[in-house]
Z-matrix of the N, CA and C atoms (Angstrom, degrees):
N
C 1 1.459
C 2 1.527 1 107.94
N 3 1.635 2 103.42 1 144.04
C 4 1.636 3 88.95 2 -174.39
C 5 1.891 4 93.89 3 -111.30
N 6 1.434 5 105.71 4 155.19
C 7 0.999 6 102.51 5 -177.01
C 8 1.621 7 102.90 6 -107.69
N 9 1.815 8 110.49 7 169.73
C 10 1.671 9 101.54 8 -160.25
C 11 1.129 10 89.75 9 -135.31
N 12 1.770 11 116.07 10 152.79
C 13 1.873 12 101.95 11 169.86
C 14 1.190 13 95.66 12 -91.92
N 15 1.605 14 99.19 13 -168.51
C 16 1.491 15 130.34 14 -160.46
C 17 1.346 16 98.68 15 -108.84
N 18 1.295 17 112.08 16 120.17
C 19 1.620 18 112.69 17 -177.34
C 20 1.839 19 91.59 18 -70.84
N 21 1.590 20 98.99 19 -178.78
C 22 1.316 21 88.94 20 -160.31
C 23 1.613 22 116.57 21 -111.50
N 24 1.302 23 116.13 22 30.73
C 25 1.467 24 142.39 23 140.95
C 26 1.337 25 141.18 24 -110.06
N 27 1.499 26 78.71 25 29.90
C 28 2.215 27 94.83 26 168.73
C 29 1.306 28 103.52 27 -88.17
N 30 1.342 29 142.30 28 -36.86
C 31 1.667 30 128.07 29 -173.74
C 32 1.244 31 87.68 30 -70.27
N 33 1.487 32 134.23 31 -87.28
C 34 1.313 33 120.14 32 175.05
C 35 1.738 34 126.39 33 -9.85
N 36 0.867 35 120.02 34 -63.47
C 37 1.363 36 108.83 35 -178.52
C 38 1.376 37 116.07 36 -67.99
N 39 1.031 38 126.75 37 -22.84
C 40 1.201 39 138.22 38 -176.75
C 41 1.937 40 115.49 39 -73.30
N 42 1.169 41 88.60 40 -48.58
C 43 1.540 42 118.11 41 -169.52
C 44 1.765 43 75.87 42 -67.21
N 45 1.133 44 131.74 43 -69.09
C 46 1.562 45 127.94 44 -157.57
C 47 1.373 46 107.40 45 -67.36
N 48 1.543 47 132.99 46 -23.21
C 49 1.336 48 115.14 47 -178.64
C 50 1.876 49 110.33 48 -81.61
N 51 1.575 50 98.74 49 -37.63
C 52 1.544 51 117.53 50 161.74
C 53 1.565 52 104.17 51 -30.38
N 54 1.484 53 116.10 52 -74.34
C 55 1.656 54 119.91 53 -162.36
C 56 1.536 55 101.70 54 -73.89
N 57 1.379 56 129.34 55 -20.92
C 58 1.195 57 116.75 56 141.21
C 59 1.360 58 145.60 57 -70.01
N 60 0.920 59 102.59 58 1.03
C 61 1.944 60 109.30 59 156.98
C 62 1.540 61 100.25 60 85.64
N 63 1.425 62 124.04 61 51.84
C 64 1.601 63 135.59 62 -156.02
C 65 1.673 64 90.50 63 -140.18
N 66 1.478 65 122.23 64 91.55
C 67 1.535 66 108.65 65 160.34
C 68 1.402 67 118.69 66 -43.46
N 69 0.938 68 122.50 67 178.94
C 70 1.448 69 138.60 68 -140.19
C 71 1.356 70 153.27 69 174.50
N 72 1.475 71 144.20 70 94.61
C 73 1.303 72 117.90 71 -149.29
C 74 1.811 73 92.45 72 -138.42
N 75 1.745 74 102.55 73 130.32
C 76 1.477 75 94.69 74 167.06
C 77 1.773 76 124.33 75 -68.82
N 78 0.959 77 91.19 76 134.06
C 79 2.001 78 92.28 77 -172.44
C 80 1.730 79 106.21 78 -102.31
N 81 1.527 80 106.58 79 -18.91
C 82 1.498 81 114.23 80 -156.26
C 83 1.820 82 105.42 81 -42.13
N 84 1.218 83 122.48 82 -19.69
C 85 1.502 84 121.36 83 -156.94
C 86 1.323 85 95.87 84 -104.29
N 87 1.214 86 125.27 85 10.91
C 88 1.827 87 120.81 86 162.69
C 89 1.835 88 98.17 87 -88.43
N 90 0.679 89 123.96 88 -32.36
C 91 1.276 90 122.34 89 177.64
C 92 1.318 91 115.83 90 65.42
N 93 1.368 92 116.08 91 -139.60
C 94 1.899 93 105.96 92 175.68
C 95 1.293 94 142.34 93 33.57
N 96 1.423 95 95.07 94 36.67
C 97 1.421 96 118.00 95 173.14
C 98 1.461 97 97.13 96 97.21
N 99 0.952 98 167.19 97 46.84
C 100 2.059 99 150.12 98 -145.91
C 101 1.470 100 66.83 99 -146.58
N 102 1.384 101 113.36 100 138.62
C 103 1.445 102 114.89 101 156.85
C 104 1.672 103 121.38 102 -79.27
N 105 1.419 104 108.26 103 -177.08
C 106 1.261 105 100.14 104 -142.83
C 107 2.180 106 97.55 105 -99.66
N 108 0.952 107 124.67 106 19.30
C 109 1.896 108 128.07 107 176.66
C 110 1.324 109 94.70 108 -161.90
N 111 1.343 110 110.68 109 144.74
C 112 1.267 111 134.96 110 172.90
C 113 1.608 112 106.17 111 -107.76
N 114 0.940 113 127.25 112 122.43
C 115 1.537 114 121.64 113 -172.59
C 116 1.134 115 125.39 114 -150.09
N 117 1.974 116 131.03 115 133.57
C 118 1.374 117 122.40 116 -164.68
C 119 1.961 118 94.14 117 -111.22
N 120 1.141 119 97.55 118 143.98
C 121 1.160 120 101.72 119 171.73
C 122 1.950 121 99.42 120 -106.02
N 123 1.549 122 97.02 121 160.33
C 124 1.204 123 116.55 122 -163.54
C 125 1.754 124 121.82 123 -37.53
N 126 1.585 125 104.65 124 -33.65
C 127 1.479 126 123.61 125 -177.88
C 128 1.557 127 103.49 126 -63.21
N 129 1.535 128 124.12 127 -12.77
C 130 0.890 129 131.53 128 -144.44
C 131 1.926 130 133.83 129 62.06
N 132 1.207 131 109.18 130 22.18
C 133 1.408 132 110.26 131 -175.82
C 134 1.412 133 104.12 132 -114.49
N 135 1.981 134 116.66 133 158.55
C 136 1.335 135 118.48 134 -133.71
C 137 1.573 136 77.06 135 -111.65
N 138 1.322 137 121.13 136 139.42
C 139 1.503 138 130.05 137 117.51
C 140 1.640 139 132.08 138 -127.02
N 141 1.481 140 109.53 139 149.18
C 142 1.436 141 125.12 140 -160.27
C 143 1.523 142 89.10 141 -107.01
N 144 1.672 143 105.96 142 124.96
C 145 1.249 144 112.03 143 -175.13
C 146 1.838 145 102.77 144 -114.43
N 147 1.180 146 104.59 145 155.06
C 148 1.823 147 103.03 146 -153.05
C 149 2.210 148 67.17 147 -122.47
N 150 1.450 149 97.70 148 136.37
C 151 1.565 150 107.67 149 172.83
C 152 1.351 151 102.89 150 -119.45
N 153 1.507 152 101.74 151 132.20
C 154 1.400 153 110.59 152 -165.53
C 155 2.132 154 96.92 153 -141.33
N 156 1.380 155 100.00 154 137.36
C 157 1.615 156 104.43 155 171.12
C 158 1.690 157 94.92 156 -76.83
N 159 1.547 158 94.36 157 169.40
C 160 1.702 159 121.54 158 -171.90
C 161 1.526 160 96.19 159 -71.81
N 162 1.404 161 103.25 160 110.75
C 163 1.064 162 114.70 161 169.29
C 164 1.863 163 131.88 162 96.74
N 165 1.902 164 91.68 163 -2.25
C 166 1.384 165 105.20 164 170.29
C 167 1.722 166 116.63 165 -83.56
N 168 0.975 167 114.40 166 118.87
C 169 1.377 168 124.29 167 174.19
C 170 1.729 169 122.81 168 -65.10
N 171 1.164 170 141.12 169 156.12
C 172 1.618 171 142.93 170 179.26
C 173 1.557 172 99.80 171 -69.86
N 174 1.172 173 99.62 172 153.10
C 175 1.867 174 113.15 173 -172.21
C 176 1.331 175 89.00 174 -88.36
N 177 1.404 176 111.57 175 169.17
C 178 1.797 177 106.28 176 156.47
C 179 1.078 178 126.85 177 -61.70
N 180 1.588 179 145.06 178 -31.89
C 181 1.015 180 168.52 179 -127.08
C 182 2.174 181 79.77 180 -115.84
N 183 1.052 182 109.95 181 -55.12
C 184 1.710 183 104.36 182 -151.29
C 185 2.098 184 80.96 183 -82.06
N 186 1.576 185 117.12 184 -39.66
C 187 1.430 186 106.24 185 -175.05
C 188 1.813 187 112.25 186 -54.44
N 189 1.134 188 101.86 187 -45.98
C 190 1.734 189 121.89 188 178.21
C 191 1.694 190 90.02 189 -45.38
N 192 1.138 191 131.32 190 -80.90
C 193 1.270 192 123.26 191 -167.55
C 194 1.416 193 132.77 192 -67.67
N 195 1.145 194 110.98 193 -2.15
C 196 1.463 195 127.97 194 163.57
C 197 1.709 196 119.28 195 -99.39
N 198 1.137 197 111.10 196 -8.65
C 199 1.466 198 109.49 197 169.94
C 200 1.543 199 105.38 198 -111.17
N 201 1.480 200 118.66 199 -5.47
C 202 1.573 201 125.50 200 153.26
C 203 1.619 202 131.26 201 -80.73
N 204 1.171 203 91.21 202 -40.75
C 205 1.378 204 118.50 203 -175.96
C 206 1.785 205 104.39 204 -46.62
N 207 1.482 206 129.19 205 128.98
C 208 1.331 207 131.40 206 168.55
C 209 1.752 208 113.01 207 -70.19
N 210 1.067 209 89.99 208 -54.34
C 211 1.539 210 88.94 209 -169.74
C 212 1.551 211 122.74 210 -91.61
N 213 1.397 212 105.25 211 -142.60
C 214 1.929 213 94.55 212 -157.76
C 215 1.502 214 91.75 213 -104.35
N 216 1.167 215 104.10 214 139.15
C 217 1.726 216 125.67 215 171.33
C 218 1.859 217 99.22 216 -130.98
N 219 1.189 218 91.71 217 156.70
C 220 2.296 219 107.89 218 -164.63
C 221 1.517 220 73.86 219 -145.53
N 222 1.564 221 119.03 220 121.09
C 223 1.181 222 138.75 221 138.41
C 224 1.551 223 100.18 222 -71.18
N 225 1.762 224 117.60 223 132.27
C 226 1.501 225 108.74 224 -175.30
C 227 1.956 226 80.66 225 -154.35
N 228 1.491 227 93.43 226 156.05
C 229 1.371 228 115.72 227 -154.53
C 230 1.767 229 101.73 228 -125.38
N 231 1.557 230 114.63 229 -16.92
C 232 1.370 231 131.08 230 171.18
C 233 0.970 232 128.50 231 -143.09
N 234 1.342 233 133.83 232 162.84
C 235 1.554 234 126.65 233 170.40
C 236 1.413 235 121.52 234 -84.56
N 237 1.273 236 114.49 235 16.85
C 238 1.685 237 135.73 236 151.08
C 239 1.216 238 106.24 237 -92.21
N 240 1.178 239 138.22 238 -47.77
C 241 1.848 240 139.40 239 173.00
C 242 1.818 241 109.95 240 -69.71
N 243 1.497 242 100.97 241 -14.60
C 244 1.670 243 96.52 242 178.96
C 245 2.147 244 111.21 243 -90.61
N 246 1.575 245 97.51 244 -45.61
C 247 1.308 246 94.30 245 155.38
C 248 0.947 247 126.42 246 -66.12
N 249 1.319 248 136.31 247 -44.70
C 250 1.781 249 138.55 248 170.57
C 251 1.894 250 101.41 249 -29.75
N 252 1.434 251 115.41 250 -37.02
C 253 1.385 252 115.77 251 -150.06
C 254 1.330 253 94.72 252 -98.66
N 255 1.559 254 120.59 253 -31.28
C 256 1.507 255 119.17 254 171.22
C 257 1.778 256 119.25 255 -55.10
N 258 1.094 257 99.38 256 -34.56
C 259 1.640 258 116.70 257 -173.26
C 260 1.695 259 111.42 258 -83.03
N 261 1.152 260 90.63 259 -36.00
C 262 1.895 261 91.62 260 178.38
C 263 0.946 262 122.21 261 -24.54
């Protein structure tokens, strides 16, 4: 398993869906493409949000699992683009 860092607005984003009242789980340490929060929005339905800095692009490993992946994943770049994605 390869392990991945934490770009450097994952506590931040994290911390903001938290103080927004958005369960939540860091995933970043599965690595291998798994994006990096697991997260329920209020309806109770799941999206996995992949945290990326301005202007960082998906690895192959994170593209592979997003063009596999069934359900909803939000590439988000802030913790205004991570709530934006909770609310959708």
């Amino acid at each position: 398993m390869t392990y991945k860092r934490r770009d450097n607005n994952h506590n931040e984003i994290r911390d903001a869906l938290t103080k927004a009242g958005f369960w939540n789980w860091d995933t970043a340490d599965l690595g291998n493409g798994f994006p990096d929060v697991l997260a329920v929005r209020r309806n109770g339905s799941v999206i996995l949000l992949e945290n990326k800095m301005p202007g960082e692009k998906l690895t192959p490993a994170e593209q592979k699992f997003h063009d596999e992946y069934p359900g909803e994943i939000a590439i988000v770049y802030s913790a205004k683009e991570a709530i934006e994605s909770m609310i959708a």
